[in-house]
N, CA, C and O atoms as CSV, one atom per row, in Angstrom:
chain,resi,resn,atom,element,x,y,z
A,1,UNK,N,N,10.833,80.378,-52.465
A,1,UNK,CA,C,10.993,79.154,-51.700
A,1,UNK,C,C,11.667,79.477,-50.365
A,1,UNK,O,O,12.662,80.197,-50.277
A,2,UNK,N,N,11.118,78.953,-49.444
A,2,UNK,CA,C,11.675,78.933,-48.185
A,2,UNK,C,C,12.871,77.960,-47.485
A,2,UNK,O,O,12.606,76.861,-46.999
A,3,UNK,N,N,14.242,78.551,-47.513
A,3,UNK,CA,C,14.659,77.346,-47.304
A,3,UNK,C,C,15.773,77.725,-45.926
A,3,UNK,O,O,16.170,78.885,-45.819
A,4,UNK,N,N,16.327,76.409,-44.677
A,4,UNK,CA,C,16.630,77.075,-43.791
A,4,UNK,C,C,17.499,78.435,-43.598
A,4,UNK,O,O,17.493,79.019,-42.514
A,5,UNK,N,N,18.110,78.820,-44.508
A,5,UNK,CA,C,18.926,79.382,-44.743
A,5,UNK,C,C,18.575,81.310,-45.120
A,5,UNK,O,O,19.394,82.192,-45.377
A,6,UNK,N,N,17.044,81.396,-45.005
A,6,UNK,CA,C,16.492,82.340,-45.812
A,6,UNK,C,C,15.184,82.542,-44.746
A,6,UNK,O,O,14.392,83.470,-44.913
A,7,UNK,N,N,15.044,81.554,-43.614
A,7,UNK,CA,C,13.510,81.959,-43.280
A,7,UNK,C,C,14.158,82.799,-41.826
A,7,UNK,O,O,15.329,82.834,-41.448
A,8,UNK,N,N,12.939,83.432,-41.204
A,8,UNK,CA,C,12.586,83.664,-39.866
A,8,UNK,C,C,11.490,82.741,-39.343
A,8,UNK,O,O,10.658,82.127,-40.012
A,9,UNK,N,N,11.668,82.763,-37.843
A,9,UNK,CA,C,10.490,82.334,-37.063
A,9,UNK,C,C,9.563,83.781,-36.905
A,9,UNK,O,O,10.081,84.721,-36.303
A,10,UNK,N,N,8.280,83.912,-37.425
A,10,UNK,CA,C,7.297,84.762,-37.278
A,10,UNK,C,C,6.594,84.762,-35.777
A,10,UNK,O,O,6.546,85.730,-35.017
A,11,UNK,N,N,6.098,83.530,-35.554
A,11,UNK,CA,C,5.399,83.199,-34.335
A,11,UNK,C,C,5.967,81.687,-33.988
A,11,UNK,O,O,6.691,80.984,-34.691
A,12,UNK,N,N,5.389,81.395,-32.628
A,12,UNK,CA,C,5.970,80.453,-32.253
A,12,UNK,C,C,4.457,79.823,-30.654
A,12,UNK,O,O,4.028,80.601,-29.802
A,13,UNK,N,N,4.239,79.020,-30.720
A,13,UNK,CA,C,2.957,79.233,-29.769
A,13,UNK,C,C,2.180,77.723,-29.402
A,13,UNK,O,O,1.987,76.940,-30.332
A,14,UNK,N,N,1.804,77.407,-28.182
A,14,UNK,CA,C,1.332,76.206,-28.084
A,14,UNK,C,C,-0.766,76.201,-28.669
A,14,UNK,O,O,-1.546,75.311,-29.007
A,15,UNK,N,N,-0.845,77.318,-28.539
A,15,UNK,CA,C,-2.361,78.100,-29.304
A,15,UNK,C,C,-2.698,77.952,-30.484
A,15,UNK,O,O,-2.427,78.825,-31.308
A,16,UNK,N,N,-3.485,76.604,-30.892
A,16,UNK,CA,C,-3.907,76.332,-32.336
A,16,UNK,C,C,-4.624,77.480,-32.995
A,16,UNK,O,O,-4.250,78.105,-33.987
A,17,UNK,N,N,-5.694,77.654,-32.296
A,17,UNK,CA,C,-6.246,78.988,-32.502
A,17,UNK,C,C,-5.577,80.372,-32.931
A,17,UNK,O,O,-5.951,80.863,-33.996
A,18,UNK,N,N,-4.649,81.005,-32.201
A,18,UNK,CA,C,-3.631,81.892,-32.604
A,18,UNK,C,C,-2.728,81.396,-34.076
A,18,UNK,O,O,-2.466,82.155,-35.009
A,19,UNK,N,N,-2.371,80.014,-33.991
A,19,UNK,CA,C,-1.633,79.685,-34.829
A,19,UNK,C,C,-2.590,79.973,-36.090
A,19,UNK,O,O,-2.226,80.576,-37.099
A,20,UNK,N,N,-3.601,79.557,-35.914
A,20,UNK,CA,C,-4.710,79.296,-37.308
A,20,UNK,C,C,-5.190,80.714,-37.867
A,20,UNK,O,O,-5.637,80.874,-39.003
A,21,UNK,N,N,-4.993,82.015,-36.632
A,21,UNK,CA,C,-5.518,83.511,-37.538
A,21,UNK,C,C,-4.060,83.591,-37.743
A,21,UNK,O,O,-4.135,84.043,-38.886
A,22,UNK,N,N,-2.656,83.496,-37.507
A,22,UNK,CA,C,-1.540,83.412,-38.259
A,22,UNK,C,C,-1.279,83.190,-39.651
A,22,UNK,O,O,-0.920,83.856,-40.623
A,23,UNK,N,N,-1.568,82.097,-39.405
A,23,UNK,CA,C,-1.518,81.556,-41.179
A,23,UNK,C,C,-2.578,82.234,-42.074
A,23,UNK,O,O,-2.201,82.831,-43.083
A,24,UNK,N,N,-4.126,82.157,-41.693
A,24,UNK,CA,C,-4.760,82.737,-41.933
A,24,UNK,C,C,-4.720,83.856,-42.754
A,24,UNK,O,O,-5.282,83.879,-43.849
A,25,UNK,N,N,-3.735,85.306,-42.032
A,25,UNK,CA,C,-3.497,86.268,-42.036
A,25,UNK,C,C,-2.523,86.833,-43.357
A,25,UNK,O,O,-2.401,87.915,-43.931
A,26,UNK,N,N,-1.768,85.149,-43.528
A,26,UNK,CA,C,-0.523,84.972,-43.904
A,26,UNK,C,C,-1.256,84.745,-45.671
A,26,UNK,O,O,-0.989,85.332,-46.720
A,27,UNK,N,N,-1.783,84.151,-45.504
A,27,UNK,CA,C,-2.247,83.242,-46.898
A,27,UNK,C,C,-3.205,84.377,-47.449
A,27,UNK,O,O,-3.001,84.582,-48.646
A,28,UNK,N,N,-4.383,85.317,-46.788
A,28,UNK,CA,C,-4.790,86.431,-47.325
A,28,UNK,C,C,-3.948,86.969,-47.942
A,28,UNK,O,O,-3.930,86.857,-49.168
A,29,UNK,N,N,-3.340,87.447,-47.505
A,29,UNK,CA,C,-1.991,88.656,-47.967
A,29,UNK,C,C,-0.674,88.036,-48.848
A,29,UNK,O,O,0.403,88.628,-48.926
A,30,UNK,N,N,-0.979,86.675,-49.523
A,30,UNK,CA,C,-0.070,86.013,-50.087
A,30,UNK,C,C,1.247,86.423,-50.217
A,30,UNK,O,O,1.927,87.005,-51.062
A,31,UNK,N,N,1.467,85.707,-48.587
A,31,UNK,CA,C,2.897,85.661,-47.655
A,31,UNK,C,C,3.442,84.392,-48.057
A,31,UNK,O,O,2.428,83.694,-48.079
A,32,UNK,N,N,4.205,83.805,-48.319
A,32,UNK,CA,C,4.852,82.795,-48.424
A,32,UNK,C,C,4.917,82.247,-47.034
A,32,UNK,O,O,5.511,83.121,-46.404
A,33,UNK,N,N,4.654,81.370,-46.303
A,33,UNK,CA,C,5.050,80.463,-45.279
A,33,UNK,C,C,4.997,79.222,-44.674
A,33,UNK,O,O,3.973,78.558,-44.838
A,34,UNK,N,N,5.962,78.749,-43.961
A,34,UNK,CA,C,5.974,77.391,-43.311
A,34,UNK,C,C,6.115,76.957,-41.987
A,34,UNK,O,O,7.026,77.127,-41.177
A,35,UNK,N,N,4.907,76.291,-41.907
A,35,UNK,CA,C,4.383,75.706,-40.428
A,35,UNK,C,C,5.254,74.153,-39.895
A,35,UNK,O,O,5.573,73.157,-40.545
A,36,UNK,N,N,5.401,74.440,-38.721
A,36,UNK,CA,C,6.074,73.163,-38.182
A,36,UNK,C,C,5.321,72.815,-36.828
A,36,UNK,O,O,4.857,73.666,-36.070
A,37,UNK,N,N,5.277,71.719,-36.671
A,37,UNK,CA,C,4.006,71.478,-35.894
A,37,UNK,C,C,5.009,70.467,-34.493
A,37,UNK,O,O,5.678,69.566,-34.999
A,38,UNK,N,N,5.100,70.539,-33.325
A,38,UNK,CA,C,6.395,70.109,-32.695
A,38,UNK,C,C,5.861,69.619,-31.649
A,38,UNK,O,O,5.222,70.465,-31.022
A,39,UNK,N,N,5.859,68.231,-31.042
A,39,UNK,CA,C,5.380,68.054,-29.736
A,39,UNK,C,C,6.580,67.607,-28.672
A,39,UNK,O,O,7.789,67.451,-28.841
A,40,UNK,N,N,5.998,67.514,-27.876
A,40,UNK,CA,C,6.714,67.407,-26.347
A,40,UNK,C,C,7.024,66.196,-26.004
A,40,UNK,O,O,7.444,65.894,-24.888
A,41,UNK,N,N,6.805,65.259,-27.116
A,41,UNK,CA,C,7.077,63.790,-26.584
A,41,UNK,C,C,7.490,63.131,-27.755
A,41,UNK,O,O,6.878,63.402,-28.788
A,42,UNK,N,N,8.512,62.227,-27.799
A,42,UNK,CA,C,9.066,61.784,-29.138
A,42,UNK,C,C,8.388,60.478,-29.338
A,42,UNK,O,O,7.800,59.818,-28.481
A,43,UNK,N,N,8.555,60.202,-30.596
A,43,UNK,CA,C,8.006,58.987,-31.044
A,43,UNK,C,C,8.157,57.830,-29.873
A,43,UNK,O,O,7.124,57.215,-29.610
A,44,UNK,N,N,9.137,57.546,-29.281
A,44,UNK,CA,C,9.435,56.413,-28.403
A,44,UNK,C,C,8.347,56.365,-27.227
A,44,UNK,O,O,7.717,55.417,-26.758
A,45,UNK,N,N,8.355,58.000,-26.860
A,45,UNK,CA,C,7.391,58.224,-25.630
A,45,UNK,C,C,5.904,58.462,-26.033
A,45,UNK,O,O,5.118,58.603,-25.096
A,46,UNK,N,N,5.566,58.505,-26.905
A,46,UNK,CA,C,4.108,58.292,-27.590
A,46,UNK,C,C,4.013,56.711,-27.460
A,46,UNK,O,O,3.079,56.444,-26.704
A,47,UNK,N,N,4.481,55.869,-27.807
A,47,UNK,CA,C,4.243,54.572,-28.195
A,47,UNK,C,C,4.369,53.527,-26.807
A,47,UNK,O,O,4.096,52.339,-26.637
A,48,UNK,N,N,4.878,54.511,-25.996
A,48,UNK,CA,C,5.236,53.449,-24.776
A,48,UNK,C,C,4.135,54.083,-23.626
A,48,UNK,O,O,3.654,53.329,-22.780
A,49,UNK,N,N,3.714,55.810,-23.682
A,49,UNK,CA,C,2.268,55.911,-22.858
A,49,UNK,C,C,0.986,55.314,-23.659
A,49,UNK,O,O,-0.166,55.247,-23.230
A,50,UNK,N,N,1.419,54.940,-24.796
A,50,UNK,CA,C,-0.207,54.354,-25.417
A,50,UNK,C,C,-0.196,52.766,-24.914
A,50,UNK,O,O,-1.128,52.202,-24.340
A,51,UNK,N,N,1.108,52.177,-25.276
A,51,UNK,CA,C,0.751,50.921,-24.784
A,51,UNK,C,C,0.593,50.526,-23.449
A,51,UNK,O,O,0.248,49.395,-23.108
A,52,UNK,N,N,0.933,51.778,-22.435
A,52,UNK,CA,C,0.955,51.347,-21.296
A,52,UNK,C,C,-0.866,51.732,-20.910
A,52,UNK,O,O,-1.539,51.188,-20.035
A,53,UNK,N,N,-1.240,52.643,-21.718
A,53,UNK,CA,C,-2.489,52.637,-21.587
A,53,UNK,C,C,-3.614,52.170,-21.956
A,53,UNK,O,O,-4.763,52.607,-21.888
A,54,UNK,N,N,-2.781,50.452,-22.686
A,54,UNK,CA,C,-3.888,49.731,-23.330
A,54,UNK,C,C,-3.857,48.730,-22.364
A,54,UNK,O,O,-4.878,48.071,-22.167
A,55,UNK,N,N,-2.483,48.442,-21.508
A,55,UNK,CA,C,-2.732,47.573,-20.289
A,55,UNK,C,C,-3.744,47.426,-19.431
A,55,UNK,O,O,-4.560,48.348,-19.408
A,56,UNK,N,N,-3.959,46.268,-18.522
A,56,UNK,CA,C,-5.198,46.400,-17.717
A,56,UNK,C,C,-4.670,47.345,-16.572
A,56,UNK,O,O,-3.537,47.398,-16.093
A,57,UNK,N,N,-5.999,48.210,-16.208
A,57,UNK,CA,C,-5.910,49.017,-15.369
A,57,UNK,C,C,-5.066,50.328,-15.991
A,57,UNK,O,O,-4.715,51.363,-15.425
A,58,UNK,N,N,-4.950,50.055,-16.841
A,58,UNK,CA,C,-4.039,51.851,-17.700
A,58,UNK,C,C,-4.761,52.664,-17.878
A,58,UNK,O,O,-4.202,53.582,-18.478
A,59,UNK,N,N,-6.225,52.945,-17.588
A,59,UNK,CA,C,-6.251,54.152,-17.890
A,59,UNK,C,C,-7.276,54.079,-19.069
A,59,UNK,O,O,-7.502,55.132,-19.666
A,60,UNK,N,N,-7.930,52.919,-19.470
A,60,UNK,CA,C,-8.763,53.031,-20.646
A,60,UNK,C,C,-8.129,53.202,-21.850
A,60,UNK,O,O,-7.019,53.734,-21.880
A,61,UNK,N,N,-8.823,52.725,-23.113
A,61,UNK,CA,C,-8.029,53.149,-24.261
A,61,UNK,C,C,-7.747,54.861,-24.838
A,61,UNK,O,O,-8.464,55.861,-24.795
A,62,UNK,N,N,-6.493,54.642,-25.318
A,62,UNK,CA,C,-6.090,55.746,-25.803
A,62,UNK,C,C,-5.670,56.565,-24.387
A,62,UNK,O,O,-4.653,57.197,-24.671
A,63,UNK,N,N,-5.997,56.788,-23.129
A,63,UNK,CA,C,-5.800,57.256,-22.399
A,63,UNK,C,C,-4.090,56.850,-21.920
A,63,UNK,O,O,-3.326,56.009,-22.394
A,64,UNK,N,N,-3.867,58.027,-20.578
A,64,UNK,CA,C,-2.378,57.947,-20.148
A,64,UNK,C,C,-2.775,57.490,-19.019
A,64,UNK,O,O,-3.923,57.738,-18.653
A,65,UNK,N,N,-1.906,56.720,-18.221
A,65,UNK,CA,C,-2.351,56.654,-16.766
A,65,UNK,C,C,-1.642,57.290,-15.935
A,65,UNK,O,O,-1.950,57.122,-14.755
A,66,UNK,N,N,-0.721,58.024,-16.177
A,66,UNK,CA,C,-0.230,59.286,-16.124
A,66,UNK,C,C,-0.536,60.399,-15.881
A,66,UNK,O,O,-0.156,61.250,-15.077
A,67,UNK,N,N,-1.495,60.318,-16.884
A,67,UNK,CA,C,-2.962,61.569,-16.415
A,67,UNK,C,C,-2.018,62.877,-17.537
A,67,UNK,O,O,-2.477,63.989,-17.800
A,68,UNK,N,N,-0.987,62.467,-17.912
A,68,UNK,CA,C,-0.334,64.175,-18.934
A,68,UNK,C,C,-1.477,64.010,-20.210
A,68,UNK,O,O,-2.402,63.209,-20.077
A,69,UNK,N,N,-1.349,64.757,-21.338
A,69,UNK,CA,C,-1.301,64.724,-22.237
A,69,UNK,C,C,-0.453,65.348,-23.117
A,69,UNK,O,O,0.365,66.192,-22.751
A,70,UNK,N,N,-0.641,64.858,-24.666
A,70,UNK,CA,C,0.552,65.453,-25.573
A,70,UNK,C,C,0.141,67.489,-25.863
A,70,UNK,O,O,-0.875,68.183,-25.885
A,71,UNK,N,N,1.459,67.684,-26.010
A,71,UNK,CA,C,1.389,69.196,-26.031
A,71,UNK,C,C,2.142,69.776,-27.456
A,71,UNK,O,O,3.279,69.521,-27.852
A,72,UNK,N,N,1.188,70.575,-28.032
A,72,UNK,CA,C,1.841,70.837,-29.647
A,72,UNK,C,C,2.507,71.989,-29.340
A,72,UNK,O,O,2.175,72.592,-28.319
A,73,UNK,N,N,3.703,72.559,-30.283
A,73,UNK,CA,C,4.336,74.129,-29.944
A,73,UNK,C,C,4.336,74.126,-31.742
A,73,UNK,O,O,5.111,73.501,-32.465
A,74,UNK,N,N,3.309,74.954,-32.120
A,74,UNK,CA,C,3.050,75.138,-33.456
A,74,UNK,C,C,3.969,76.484,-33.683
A,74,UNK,O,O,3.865,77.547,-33.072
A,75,UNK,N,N,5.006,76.108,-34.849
A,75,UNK,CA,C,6.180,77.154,-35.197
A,75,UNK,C,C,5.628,77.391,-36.768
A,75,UNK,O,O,5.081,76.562,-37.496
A,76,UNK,N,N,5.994,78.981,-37.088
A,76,UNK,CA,C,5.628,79.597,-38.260
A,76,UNK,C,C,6.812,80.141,-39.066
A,76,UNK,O,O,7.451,80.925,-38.364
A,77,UNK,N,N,7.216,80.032,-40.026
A,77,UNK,CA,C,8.412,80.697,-40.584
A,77,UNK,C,C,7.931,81.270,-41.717
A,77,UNK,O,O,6.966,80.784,-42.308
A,78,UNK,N,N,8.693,82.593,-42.220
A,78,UNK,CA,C,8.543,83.562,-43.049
A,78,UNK,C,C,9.862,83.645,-43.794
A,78,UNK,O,O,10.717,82.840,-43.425
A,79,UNK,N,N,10.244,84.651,-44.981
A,79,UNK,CA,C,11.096,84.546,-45.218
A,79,UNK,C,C,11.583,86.073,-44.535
A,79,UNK,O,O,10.979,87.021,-44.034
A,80,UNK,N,N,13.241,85.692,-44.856
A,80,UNK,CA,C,13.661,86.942,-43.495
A,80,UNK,C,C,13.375,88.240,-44.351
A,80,UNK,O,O,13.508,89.378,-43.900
A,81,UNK,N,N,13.048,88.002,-45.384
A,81,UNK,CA,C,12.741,89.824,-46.397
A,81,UNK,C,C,11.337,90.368,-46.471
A,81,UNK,O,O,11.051,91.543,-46.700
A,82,UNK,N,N,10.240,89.081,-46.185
A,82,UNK,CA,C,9.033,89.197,-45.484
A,82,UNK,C,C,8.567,89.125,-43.679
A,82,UNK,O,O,7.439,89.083,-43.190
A,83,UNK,N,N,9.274,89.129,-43.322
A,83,UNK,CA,C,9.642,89.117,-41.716
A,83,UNK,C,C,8.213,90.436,-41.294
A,83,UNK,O,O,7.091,90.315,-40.800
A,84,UNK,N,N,9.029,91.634,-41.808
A,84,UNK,CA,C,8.308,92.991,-41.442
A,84,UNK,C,C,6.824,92.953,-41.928
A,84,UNK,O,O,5.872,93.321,-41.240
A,85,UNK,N,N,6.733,92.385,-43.397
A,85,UNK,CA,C,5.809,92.562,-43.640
A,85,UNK,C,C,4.317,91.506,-42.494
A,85,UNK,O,O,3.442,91.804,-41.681
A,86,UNK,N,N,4.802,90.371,-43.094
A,86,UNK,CA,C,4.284,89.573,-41.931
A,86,UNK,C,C,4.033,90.030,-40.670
A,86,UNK,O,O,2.909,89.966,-40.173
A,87,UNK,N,N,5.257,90.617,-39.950
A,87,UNK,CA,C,4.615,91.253,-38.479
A,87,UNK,C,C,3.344,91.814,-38.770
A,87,UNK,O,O,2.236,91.319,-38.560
A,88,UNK,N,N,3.628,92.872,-39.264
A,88,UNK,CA,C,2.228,94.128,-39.597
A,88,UNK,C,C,0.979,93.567,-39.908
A,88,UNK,O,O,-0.037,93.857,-39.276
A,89,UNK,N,N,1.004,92.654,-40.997
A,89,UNK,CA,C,-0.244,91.664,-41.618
A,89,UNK,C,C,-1.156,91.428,-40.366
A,89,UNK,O,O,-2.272,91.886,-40.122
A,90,UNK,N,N,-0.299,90.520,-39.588
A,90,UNK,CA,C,-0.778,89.432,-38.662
A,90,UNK,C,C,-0.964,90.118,-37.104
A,90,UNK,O,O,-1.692,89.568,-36.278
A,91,UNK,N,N,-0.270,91.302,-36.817
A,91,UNK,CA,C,-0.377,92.222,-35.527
A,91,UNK,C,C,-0.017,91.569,-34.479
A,91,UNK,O,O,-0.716,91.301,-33.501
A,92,UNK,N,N,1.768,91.137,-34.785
A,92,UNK,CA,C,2.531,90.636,-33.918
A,92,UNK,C,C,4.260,91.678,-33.753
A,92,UNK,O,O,5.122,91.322,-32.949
């Protein structure tokens, strides 16, 4: 079991793709690990560019009128006694 106290961060990356041969890599080689998935905008600021982008003239639905979009920083943890192994697995 992975618990804060026992893991490492393996990878760390805004690259779903990278993130996905990570785990990937991880789950072949039955690595124990846990994904945290982290964005750039908190609940408050999600809910206040959506509604501002359901207003008239916002930007169309679902859209920002802002013009940003949301940005993921997909985090991977290992445990710290699988750390090494994991590097090697995954070719980080």
């Amino acid at each position: 079991m992975i618990t804060m106290f026992n893991r490492a961060v393996l990878f760390q990356d805004s690259d779903s793709k990278a993130c996905a041969e990570v785990w990937s890599a991880l789950k072949k080689h039955r690595i124990e690990y846990e994904m945290k998935t982290l964005s750039d905008h908190s609940t408050f600021g999600r809910n206040l560019h959506y509604k501002q982008s359901m207003s008239i003239g916002g930007g169309g639905l679902g859209g920002s009128p802002f013009g940003d979009k949301m940005n993921y920083v997909y985090v991977i943890y290992v445990k710290k006694s699988d750390l090494e192994l994991a590097k090697k697995v995954c070719d980080l």
